[in-house]
N, C-alpha and C positions, 0 to 999 in steps of 0.2 A: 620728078617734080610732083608735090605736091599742094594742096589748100586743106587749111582747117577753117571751119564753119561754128560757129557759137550761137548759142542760143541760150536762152535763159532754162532749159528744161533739160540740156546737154550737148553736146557737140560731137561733129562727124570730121572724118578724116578723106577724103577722096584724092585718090590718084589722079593726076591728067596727063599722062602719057602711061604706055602708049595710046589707049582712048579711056574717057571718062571711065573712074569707077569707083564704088565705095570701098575703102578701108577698112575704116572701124566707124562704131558709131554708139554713142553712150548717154543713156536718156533718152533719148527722143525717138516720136515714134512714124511708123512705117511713112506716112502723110506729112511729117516736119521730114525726112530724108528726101522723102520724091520731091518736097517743095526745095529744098535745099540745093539738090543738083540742077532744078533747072535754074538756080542764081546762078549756079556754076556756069554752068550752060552758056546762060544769056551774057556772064560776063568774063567769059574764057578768055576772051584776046586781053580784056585790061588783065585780067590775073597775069598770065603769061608774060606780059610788059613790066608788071611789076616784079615779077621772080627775076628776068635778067637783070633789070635796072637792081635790086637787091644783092644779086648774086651774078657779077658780071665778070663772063669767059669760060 
């Protein structure tokens, strides 16, 4: 499972299983990634709700 992050300067790829982790990440820099994971972070459980509810079984 994964989440893609956009931003207007580029976008990052992060894995979330088995624990959070960066991918890839194109344009942006060190401080838009650390900002970016902790969106992850703080909005993991809706992400993950949304991946099943998407992709369900």
């Amino acid at each position: 499972m994964h989440v893609h992050v956009s931003h207007p300067d580029g976008e990052a790829k992060f894995w979330m299983s088995p624990k959070l982790a960066l991918a890839t990440s194109t344009g942006l820099s060190t401080k838009q990634i650390i900002e970016a994971q902790q969106l992850v972070t703080v909005h993991m459980e809706e992400i993950v709700h949304a991946w099943h509810m998407h992709f369900p079984g």
